[in-house]
DRENDO-1510 file (C-alpha; in Angstrom, 1 decimal, always signed):
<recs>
REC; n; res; u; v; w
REC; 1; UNK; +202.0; +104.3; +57.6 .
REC; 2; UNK; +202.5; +102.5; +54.5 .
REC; 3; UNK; +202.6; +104.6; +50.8 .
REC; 4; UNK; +199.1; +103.8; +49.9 .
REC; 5; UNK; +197.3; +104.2; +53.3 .
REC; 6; UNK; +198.6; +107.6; +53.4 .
REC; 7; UNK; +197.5; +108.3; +50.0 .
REC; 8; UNK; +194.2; +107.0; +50.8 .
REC; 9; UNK; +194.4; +109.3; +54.0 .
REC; 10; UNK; +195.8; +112.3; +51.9 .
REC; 11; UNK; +192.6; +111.9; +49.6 .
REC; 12; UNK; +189.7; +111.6; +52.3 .
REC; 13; UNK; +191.8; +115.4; +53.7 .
REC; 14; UNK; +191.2; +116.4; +50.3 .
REC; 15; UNK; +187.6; +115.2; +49.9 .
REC; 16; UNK; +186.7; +116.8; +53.3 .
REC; 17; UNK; +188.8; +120.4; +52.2 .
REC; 18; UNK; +185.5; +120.2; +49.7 .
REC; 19; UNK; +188.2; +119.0; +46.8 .
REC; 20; UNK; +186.1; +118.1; +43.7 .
REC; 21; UNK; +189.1; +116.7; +42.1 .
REC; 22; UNK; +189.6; +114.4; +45.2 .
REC; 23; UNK; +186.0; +113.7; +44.7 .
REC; 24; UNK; +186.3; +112.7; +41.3 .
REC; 25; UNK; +189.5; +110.7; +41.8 .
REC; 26; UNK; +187.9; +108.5; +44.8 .
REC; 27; UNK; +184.7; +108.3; +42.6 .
REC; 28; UNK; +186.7; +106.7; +39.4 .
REC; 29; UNK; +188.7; +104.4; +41.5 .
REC; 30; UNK; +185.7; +102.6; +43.9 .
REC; 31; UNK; +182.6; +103.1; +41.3 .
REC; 32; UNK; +183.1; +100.2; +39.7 .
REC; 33; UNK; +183.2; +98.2; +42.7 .
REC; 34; UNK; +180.5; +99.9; +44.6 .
REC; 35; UNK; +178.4; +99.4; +41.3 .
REC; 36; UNK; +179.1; +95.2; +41.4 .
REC; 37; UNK; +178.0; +95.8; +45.2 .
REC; 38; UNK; +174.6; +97.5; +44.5 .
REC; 39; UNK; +173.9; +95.0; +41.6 .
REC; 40; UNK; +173.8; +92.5; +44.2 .
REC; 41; UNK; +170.9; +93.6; +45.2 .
REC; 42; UNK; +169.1; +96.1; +42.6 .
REC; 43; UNK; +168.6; +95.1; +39.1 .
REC; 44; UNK; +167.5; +98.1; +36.9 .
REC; 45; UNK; +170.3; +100.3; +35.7 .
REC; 46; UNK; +169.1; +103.3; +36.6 .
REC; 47; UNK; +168.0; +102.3; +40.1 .
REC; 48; UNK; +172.0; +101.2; +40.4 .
REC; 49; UNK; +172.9; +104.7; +39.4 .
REC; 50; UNK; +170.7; +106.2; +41.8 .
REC; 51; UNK; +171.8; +104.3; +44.5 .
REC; 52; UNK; +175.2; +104.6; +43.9 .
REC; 53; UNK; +174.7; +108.8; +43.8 .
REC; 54; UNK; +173.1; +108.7; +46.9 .
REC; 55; UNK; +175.7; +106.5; +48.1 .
REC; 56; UNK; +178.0; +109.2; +47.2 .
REC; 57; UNK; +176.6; +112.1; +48.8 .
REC; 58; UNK; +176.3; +110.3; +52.0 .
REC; 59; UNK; +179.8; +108.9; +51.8 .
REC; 60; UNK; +181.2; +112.8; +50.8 .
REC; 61; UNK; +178.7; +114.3; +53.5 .
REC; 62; UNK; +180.3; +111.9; +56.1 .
REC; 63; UNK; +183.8; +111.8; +55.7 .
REC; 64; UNK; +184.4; +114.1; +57.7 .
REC; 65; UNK; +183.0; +111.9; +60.6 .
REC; 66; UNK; +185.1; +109.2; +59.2 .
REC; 67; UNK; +188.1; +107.6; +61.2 .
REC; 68; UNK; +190.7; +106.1; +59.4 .
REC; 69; UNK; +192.0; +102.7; +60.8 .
REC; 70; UNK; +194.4; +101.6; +58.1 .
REC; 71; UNK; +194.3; +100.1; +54.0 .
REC; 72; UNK; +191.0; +99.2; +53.3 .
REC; 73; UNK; +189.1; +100.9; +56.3 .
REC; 74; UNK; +188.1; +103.6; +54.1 .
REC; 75; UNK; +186.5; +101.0; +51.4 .
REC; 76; UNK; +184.4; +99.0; +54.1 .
REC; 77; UNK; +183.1; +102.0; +55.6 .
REC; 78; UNK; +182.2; +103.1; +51.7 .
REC; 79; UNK; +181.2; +99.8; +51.1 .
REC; 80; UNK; +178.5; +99.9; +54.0 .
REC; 81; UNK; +176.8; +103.0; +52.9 .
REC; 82; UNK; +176.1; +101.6; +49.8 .
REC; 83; UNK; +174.6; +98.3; +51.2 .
REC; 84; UNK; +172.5; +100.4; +53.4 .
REC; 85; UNK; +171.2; +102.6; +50.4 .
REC; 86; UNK; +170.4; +99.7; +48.4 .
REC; 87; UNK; +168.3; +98.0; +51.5 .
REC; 88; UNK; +166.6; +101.8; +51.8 .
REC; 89; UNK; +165.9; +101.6; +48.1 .
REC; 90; UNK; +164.7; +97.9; +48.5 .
REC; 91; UNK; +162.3; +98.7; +51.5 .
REC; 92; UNK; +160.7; +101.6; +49.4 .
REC; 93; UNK; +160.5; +100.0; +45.9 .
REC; 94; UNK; +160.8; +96.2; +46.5 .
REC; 95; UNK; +157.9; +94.0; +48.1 .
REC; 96; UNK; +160.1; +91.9; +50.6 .
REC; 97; UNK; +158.5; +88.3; +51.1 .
REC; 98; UNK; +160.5; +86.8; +53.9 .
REC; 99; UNK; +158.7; +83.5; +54.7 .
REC; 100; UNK; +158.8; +82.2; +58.0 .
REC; 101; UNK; +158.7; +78.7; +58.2 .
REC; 102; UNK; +158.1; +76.0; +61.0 .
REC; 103; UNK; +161.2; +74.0; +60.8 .
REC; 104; UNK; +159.6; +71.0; +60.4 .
REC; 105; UNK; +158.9; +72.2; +57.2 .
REC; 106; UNK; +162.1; +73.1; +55.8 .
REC; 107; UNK; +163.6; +71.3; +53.1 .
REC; 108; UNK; +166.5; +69.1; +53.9 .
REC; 109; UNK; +169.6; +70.3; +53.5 .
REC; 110; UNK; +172.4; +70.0; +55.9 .
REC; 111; UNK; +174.2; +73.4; +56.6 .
REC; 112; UNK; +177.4; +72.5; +55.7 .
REC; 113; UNK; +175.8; +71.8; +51.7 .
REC; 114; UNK; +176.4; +75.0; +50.5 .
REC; 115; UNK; +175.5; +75.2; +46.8 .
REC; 116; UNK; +179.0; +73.9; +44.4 .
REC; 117; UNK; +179.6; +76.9; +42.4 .
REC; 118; UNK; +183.5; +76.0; +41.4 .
REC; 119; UNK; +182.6; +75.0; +37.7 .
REC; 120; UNK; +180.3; +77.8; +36.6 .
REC; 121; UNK; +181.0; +81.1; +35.1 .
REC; 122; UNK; +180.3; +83.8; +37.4 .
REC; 123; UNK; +177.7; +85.4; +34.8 .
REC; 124; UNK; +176.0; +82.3; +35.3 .
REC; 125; UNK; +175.4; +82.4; +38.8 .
REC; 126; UNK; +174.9; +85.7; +39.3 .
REC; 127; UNK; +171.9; +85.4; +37.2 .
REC; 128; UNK; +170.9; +82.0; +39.4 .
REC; 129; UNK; +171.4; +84.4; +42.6 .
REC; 130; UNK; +169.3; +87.2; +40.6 .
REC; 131; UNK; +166.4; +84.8; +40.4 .
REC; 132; UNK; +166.1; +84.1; +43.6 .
REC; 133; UNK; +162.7; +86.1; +45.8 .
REC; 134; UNK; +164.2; +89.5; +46.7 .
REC; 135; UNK; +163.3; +88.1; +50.6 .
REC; 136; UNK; +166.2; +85.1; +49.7 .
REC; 137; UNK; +168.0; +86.7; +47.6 .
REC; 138; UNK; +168.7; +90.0; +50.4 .
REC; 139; UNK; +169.4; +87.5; +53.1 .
REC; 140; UNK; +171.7; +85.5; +51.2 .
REC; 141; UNK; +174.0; +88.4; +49.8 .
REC; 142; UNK; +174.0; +90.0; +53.6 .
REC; 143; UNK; +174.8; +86.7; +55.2 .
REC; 144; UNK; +177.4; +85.3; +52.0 .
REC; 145; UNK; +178.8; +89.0; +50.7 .
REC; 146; UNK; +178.7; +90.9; +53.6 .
REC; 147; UNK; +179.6; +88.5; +56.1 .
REC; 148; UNK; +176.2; +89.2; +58.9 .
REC; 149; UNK; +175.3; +87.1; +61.3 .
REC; 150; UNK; +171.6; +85.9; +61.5 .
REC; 151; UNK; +171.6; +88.5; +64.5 .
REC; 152; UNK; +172.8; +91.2; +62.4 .
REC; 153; UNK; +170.5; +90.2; +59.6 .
REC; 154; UNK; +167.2; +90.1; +61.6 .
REC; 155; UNK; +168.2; +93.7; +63.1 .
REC; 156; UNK; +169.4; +95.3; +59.3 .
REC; 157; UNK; +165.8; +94.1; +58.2 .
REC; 158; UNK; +163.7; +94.0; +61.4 .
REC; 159; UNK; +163.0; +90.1; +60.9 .
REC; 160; UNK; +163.8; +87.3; +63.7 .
REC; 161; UNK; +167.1; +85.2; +63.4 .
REC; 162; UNK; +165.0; +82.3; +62.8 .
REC; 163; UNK; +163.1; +84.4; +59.8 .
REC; 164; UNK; +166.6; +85.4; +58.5 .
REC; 165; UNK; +168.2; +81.2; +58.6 .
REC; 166; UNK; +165.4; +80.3; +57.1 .
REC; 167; UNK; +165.5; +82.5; +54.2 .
REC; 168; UNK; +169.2; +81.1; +53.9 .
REC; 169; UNK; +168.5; +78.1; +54.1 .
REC; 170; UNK; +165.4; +78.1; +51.4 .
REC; 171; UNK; +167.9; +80.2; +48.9 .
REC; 172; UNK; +171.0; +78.0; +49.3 .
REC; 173; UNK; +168.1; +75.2; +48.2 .
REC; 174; UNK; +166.9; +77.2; +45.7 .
REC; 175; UNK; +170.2; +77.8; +44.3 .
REC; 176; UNK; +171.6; +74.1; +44.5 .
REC; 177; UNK; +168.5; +72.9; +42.2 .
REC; 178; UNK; +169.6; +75.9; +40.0 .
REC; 179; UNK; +172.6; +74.5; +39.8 .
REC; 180; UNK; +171.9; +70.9; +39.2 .
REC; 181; UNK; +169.6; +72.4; +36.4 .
REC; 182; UNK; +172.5; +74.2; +35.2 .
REC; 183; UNK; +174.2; +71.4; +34.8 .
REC; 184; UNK; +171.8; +68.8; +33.7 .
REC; 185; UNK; +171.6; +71.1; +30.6 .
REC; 186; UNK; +175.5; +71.5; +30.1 .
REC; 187; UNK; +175.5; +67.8; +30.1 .
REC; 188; UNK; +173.1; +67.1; +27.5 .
REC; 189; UNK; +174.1; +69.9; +25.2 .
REC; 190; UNK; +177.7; +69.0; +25.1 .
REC; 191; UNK; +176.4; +65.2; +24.5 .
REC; 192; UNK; +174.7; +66.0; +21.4 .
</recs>
């Protein structure tokens, strides 16, 4: 066991002894990115923070279930929990549009065009992902952030795999004319 994985494992022992200095200590060092993983999908600030404290009890109510499997384990198993909550929160505060679509009438757009992001800043397209239908936008960080199958999608929010590669597919659009927008105005502004 490497220095860091057992520190990570000497913390959850502490956490589960009911340490609230553990607590504290795994809280200031995964908040931040817990908190960039719940903006993905809720907006308000205050919704974020009761996500993430939710998020938190869970994760300090089930460590104790928790099986340690080596640097990092710890964080994806965190970092699920928090997805979940924010989906929860979504279901009860969000109205989800998913739009099934014949596939006929998709727009074309062959899979491997995923939207060009390289030359804008990430505030920038976060905001462009932000604007997308929550329906879109939920699919599209499940299937790009957390790595889901269309399987895995359909069954996380009780939609077909059709429903879910078509929500893809109609955000990935959405956000490629965002970004030709994007740029259309860079251009012109930096001609003037």
């Amino acid at each position: 066991m490497t220095a860091s994985e057992d520190r990570e494992q000497t913390l959850i022992d502490r956490i589960v002894r009911g340490e609230t200095h553990a607590m504290k200590e795994f809280y200031d060092a995964y908040s931040g990115y817990f908190t960039a993983i719940c903006s993905r999908y809720v907006f308000n600030r205050d919704d974020v923070k009761d996500v993430l404290q939710d998020s938190f009890i869970k994760m300090f109510k089930g460590l104790s279930g928790f099986r340690y499997r080596g640097a990092g384990s710890l964080r994806a198993w965190a970092s699920r929990i928090v997805v979940n909550e924010a989906l929860t929160f979504l279901r009860k505060h969000e109205r989800m549009e998913l739009v099934t679509a014949p596939v006929w009438d998709l727009p074309e757009m062959p899979d491997d065009d995923d939207p060009d992001f390289d030359d804008i800043p990430i505030s920038a397209i976060q905001e462009m992902i932000r604007s997308l239908p929550v329906g879109y936008r939920t699919v599209f960080n499940l299937y790009v952030f957390e790595q889901k199958t269309h399987k895995e999608i359909g069954t996380i929010l009780s939609i077909t795999e059709n429903t879910s590669a078509s929500q893809l597919h109609r955000a990935k659009a959405m956000l490629v004319k965002e970004i030709n927008r994007y740029r259309t105005e860079k251009r012109v502004s930096y001609e003037k």
